[in-house]
N, C-alpha and C positions, 0 to 999 in steps of 0.2 A: 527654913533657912536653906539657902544655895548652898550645892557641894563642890567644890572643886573636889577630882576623884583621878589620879594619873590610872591609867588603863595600858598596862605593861605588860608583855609575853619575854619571860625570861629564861635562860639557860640556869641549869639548877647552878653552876658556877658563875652567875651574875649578870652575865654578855647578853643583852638586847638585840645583838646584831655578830655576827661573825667579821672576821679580819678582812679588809680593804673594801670595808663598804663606801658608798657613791651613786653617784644620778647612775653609774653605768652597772652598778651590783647594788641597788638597794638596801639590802639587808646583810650584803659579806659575803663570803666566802663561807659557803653551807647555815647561812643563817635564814633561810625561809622555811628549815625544816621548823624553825620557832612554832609555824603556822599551821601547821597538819592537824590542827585542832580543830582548824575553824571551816574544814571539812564537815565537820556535823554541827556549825551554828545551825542551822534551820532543825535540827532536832529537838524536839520534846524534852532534853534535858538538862541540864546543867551548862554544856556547852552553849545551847540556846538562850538560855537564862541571861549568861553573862552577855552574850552577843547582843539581849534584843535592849538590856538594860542601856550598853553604851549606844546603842541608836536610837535611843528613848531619849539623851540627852541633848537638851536646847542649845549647847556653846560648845566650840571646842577652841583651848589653848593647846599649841601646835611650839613647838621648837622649828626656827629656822629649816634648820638642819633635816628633820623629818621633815618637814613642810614638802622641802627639794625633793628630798630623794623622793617621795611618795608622789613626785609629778605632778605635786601643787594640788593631788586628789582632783586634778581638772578643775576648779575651783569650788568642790562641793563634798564636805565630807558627807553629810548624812543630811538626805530632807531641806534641804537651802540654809540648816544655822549657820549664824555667826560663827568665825574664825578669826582666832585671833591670833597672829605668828609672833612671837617675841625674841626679837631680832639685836643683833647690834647695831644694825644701820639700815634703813630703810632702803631699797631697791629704787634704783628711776622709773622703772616702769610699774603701772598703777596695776595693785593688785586685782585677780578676777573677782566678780561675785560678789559675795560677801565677804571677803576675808579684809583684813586691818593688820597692817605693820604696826607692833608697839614697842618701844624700845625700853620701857621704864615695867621692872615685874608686878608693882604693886597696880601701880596703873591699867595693865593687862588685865589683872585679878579682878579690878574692879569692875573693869568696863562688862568682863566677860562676865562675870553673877549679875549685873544691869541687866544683859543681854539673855540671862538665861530665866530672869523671871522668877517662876516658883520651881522652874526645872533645875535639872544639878549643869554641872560644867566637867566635860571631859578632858583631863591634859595629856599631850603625848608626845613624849621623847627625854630621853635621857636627860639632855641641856634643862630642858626647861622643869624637869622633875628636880635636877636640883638647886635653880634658881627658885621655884615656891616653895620648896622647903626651907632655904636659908631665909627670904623672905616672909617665911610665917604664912603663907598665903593659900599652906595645901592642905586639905582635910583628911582625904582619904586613899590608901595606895591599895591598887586592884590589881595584883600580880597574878601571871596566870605563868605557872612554871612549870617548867616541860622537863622530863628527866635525860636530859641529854649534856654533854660537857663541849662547849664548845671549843674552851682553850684559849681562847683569843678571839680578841674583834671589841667593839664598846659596850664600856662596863656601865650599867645603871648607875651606878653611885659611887664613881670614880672622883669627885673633885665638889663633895661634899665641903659645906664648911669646916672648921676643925670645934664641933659644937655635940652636943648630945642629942638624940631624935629618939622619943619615946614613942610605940605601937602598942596600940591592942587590937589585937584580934576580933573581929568580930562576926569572921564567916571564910568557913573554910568546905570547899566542895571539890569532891573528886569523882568526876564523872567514870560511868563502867566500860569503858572502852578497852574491846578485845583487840584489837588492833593498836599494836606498840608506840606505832606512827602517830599515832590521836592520843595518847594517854597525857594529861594534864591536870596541876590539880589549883585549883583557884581560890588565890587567899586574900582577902579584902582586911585592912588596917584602919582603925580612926588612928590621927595621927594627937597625940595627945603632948597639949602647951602646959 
């Protein structure tokens, strides 16, 4: 069975992104320190783990919003898959590449595990993490959380629906990084209906 799998780098206080993020600050106001992890993707451990698993994936659903600031990924997040933005209103100008404007979440969901075969499907961005969860449509949340506070900026699950979201834990890895900058520990949830 297809996974839809959101692939999140979070502040241990919630923030995906630091304060007045945008196409001209991406990630906010001190929110790329999120990333100082993925300084050791290509290592042998844990860190690499989780990095080669999300570029292992056949699909990616994309939030608008990230879609932009991340420069539209030039139109190619990983290996040529499908990209699916779920949007509120389609843009005039035709998307690059592969990517697809959807405006409907279940419709996205579906297109995107079509799309992704016997492979999983990556989502990312806040918006659209909690459009497939209120839609039913998420399977699994791959938090990778950094110990740092950021205080402010957007919050991962700020505009939930007012519902209840059961997790299990199913893999929890903290790689041995001597340097404070890299320290992260990575916790994967089935999301249980």
């Amino acid at each position: 069975m297809t996974v839809i799998r959101l692939d999140m780098t979070v502040s241990l206080d919630g923030f995906v992104a630091g304060p007045q993020d945008g196409a001209a600050e991406p990630m906010g106001v001190g929110g790329f320190r999120l990333f100082n992890w993925l300084d050791r993707r290509h290592e042998p451990d844990e860190n690499g783990l989780v990095f080669n698993e999300v570029m292992a994936t056949r699909a990616v659903i994309s939030g608008r919003r990230t879609y932009e600031n991340a420069g539209r990924w030039n139109g190619d997040h990983h290996d040529g898959v499908p990209i699916f933005v779920l949007t509120h209103g389609v843009p005039d100008d035709p998307p690059p590449g592969t990517v697809s404007y959807v405006t409907d979440v279940r419709e996205c969901a579906e297109a995107a595990r079509a799309a992704a075969g016997d492979g999983d499907v990556v989502a990312m961005g806040a918006g659209v993490a909690q459009a497939l969860l209120g839609a039913g449509e998420l399977d699994e949340l791959e938090l990778h959380v950094v110990p740092v506070l950021l205080g402010s900026g957007r919050r991962l699950f700020d505009n939930l629906p007012a519902k209840r979201f059961e997790l299990e834990l199913v893999r929890c890895l903290t790689p041995n990084a001597e340097n404070r900058e890299q320290q992260v520990t990575h916790l994967r949830y089935r999301v249980v209906q």
